[in-house]
C-alpha positions in Angstrom: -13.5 28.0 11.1 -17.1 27.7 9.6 -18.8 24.7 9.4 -18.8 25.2 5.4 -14.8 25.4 6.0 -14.9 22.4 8.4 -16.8 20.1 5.7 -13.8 21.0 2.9 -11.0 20.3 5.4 -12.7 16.9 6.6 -13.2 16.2 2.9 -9.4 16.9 1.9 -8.7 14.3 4.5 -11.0 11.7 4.4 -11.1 11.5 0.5 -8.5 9.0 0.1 -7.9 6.0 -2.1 -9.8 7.1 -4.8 -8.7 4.5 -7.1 -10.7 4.9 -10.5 -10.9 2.4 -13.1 -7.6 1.2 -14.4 -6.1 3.5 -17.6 -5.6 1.0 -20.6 -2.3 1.6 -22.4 -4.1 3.0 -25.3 -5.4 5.9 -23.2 -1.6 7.0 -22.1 -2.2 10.1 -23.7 -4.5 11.3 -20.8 -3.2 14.1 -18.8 -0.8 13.2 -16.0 -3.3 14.8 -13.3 -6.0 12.1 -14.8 -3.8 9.3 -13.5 -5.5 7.4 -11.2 -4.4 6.9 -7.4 -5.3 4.7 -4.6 -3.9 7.0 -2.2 -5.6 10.7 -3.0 -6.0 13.7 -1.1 -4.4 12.8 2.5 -2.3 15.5 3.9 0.9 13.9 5.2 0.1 14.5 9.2 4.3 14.4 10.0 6.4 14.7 6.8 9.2 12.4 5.9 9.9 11.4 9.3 13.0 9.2 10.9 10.7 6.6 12.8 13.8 4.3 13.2 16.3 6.6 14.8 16.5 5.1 18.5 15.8 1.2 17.3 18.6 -1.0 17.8 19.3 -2.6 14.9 18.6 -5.9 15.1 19.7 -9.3 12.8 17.6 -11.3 10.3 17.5 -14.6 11.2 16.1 -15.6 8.0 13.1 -17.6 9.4 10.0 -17.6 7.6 11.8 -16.1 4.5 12.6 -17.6 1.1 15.8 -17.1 -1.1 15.0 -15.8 -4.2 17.7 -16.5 -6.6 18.9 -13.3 -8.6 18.3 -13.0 -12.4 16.9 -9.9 -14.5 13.4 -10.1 -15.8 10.9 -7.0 -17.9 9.3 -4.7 -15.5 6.3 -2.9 -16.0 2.9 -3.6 -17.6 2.8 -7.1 -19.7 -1.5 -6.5 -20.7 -2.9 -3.7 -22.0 -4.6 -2.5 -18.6 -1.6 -1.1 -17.4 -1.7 2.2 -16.0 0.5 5.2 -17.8 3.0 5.2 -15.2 3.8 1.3 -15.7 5.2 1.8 -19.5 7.8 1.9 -20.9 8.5 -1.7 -20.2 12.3 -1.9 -18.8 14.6 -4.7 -18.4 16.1 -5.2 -14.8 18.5 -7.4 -13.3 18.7 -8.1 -9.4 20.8 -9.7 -6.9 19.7 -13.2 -4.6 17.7 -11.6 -1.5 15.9 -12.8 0.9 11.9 -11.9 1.2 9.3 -12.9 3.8 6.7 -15.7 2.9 3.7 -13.6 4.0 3.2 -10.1 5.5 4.4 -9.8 8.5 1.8 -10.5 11.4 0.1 -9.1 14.2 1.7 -11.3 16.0 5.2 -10.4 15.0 4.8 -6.8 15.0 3.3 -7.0 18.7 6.8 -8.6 19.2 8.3 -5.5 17.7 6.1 -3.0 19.8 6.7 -4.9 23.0 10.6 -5.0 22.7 11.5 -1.8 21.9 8.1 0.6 23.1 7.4 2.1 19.4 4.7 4.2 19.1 2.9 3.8 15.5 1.9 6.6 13.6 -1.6 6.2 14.1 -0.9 6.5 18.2 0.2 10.1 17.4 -1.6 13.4 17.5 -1.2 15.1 14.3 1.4 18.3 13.2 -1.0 21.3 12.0 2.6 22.5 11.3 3.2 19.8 8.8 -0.4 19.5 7.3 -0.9 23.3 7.0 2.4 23.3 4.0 0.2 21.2 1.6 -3.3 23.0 2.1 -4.4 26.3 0.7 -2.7 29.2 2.3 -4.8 30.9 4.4 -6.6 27.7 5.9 -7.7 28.0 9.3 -6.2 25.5 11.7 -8.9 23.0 13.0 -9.8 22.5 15.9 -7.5 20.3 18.6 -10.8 18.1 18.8 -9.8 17.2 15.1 -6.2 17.1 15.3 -6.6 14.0 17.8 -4.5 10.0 16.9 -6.4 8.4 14.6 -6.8 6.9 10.8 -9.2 5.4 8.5 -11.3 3.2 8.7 -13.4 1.2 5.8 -16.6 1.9 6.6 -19.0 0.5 3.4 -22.2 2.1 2.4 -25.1 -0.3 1.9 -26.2 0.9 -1.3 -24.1 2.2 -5.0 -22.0 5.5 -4.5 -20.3 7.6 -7.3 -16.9 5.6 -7.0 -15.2 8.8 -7.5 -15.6 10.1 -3.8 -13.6 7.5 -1.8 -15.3 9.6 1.5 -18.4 7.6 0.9 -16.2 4.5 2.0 -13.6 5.4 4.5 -14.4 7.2 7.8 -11.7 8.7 10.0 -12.1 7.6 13.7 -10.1 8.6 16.5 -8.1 5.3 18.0 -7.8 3.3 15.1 -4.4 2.0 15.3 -2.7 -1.7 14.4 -4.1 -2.6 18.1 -8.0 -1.4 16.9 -8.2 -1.6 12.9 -12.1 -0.9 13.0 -11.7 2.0 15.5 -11.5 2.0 19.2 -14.2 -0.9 20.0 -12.6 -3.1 18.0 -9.1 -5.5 18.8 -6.9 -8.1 17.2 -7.3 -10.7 19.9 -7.3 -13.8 18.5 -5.8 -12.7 15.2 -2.0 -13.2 15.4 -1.7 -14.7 12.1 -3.7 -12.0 10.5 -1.2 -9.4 8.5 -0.6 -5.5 10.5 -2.3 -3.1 9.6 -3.1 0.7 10.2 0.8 1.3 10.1 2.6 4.1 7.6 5.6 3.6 5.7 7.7 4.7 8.7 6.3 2.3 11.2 7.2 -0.6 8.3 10.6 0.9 8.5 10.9 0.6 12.1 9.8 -2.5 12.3 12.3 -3.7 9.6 15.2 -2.2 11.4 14.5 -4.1 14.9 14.1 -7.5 12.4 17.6 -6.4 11.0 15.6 -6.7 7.6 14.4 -4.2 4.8 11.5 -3.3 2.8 11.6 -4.5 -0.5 12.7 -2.2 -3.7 9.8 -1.3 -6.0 11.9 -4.0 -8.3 12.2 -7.0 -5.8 8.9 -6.3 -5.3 7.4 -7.0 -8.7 10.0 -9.8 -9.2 9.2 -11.6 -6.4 5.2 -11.3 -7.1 5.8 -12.7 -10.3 7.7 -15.8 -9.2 9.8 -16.8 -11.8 6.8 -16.5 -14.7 7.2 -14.4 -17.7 4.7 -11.6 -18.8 1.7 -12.3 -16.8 -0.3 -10.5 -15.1 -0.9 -12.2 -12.0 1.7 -13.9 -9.7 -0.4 -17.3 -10.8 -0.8 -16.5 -14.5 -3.1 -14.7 -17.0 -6.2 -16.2 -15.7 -8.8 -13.6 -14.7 -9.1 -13.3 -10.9 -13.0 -14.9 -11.2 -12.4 -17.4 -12.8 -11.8 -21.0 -11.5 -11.0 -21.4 -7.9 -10.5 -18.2 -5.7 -6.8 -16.7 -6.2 -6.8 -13.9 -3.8 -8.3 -12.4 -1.2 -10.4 -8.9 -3.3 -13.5 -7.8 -3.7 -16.2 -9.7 -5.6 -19.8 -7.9 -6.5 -20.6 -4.5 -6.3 -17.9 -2.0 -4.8 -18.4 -0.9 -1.8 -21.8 -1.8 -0.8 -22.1 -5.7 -1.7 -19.4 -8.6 -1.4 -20.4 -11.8 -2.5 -17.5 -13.2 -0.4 -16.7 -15.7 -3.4 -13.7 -15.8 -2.4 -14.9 -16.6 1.6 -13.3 -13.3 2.9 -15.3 -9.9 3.4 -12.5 -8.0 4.6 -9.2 -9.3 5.6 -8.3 -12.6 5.6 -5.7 -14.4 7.7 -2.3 -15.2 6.1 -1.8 -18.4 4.1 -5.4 -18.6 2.7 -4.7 -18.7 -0.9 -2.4 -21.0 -2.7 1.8 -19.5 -3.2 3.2 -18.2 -6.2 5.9 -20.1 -7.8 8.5 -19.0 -5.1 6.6 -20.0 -2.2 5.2 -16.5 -1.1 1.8 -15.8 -0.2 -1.0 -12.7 -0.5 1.5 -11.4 -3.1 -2.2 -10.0 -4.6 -5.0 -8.9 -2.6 -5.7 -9.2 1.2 -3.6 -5.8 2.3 -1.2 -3.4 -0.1 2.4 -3.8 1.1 4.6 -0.6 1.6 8.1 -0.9 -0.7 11.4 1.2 -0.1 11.1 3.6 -3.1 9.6 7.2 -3.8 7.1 6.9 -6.1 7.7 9.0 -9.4 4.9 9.3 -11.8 7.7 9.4 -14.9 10.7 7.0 -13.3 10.2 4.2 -15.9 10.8 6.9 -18.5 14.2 7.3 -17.0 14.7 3.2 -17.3 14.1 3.0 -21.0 16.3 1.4 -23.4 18.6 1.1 -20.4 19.7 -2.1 -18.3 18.6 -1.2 -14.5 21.1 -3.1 -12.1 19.6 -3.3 -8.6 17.3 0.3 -8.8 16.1 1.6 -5.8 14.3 3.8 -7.2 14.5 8.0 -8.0 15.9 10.2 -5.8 12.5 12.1 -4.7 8.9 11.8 -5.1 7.1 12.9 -7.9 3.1 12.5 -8.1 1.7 15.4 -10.5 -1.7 14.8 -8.8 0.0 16.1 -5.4 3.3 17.5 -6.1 3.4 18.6 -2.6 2.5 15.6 -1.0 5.8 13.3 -1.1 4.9 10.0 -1.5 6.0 6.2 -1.4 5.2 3.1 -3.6 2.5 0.4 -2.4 1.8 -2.6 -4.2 -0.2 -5.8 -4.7 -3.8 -4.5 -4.3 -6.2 -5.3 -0.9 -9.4 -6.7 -0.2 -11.3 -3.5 -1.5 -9.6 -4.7 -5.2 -12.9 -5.0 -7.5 -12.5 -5.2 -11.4 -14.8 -2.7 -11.8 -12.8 0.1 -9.8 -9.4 -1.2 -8.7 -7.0 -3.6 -10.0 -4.4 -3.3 -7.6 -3.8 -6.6 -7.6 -2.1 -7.0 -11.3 1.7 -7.3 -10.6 3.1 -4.2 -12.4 0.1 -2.3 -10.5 1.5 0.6 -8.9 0.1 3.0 -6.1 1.7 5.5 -4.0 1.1 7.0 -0.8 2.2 9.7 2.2 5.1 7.9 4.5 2.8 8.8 7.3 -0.7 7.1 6.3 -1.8 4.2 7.7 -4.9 2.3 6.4 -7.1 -0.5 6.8 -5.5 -2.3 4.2 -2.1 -1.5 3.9 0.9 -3.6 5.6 4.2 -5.2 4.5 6.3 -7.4 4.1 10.5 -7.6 4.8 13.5 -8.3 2.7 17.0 -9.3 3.4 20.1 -9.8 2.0 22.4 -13.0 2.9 
């Protein structure tokens, strides 16, 4: 492979989460590959995977989870910065379920890992097999020096980029895993309470399976954020996110080469530093993106309209016309890296989609259960 070819395969990888500037309802009529995605351009490195297969299944015992009492409530944009695929608005109606108070934890997940020997995502070298389906045909295969465990890490500029190239932010280093966020000099001693991160949808799913828990539907997701308010966009309200005391852990300034740290956080912030939502859950915006169960389909709320959605799980396959061959699965609630000038991530209809496989700086989860 040339170096020229080198530079376009490294860029297909590395340009990821190029979340652009939220598309107002009024601008729906923009084409469908316009639609803007925190998640772009990241070959899945394994496919749809089984993660879970040889993890016992284990039983929730409920601790450091909330009930949330069932009832049916509108999903999808209330404010007219909702992205195209968060309209039509929908009504849903949901069964009681259980759902963790905050993401869950180094701490916890190091429980998981020790227990049962799972090996994250991240930890793995990558299938050239798998990768080579969803670039142009005809792509020379890399070489094994690139194809090495690794992810990406947030790596800021100290000056303005063009916020359309997301590789002026994110670097890919080899050994960053849940154990070495930053890459392999750095470590989570001493942060226990601080949520996972650098794990893909099917390390969430392991790890779910061991707690005899779930992740949550796209659905429980949104209704839980919202905790019992009505058309808001925040789960504390309409207020803006800068205004009065800090809500959320995001990004305040200049995106990504100044943080005021108004909020007291640079990058991520331990659990519990904000004040709940009205069901007791915490980081429901900001701090780190949480995986949910579904696919993400650009057009599934289409589907919902005029209709009464009784527990939906979601469609049946992914559907992301910016990277129809790149399955993907939902993400929601925003990170640190949320700035109102680029990303609102952390509005509660907000959502973002992703490879099962990725694992970033800023994206965890959180569990659900049922009685």
């Amino acid at each position: 492979m040339t170096k020229g070819l080198y530079s376009i395969f490294f860029l297909f990888v590395i340009s990821v989460f190029s979340c652009n500037r939220t598309t107002p309802k009024d601008e729906k009529t923009t084409a469908k590959s316009a639609m803007a995605s925190c998640e772009s351009n990241l070959p899945s490195r394994f496919g749809e995977t089984n993660s879970s297969l040889d993890i016992k299944q284990g039983k929730a015992d409920h601790k450091g989870m909330v009930w949330v009492k069932g009832g049916s409530f509108v999903m999808g944009s209330a404010d007219k910065e909702g992205r195209a695929d968060e309209f039509p608005r929908h009504k849903v109606e949901l069964d009681g379920f259980w759902i963790d108070v905050t993401e869950v934890t180094n701490a916890q997940f190091s429980a998981f890992v020790k227990a049962t020997g799972y090996i994250t995502t991240a930890e793995r070298k990558p299938d050239w097999e798998e990768i080579k389906k969803q670039v142009p045909p005809g792509t020379p295969k890399p070489p094994d020096s690139v194809l090495v465990a690794s992810s990406l890490v947030f790596s800021p500029p100290n000056y303005a980029v063009n916020l359309n190239d997301a590789s002026q932010w994110w670097s890919w280093e080899k050994g960053a895993d849940w154990q070495h966020p930053q890459g392999p000099k750095s470590n989570i001693i001493g942060k226990d309470n601080y949520p996972v991160v650098q794990v893909s949808w099917n390390d969430a799913m392991a790890y779910c399976k061991w707690a005899g828990k779930r992740l949550p539907t796209e659905a429980e997701w949104e209704y839980a954020a919202l905790g019992g308010l009505k058309d808001v966009s925040y789960p504390w309200g309409n207020e803006d996110i800068e205004k009065g005391k800090p809500k959320a852990n995001t990004w305040q300034g200049n995106f990504p080469n100044k943080n005021t740290n108004w909020d007291g956080f640079y990058r991520l912030a331990a659990i519990k530093q904000f004040k709940p939502n009205g069901y007791g859950l915490f980081d429901m915006a900001g701090n780190v993106w949480e995986w949910c169960s579904d696919w993400y389909d650009y057009d599934y709320y289409e589907t919902l309209k005029n209709t009464v959605s009784h527990n939906p799980t979601g469609p049946t396959k992914s559907n992301d016309p910016m990277e129809p061959l790149v399955p993907k699965r939902v993400v929601r609630g925003g990170s640190f890296m949320c700035n109102a000038t680029y990303c609102k991530g952390y509005r509660v209809s907000s959502r973002m989609k992703t490879s099962a496989d990725t694992g970033l700086e800023h994206t965890g989860f959180r569990c659900v259960a049922a009685k």
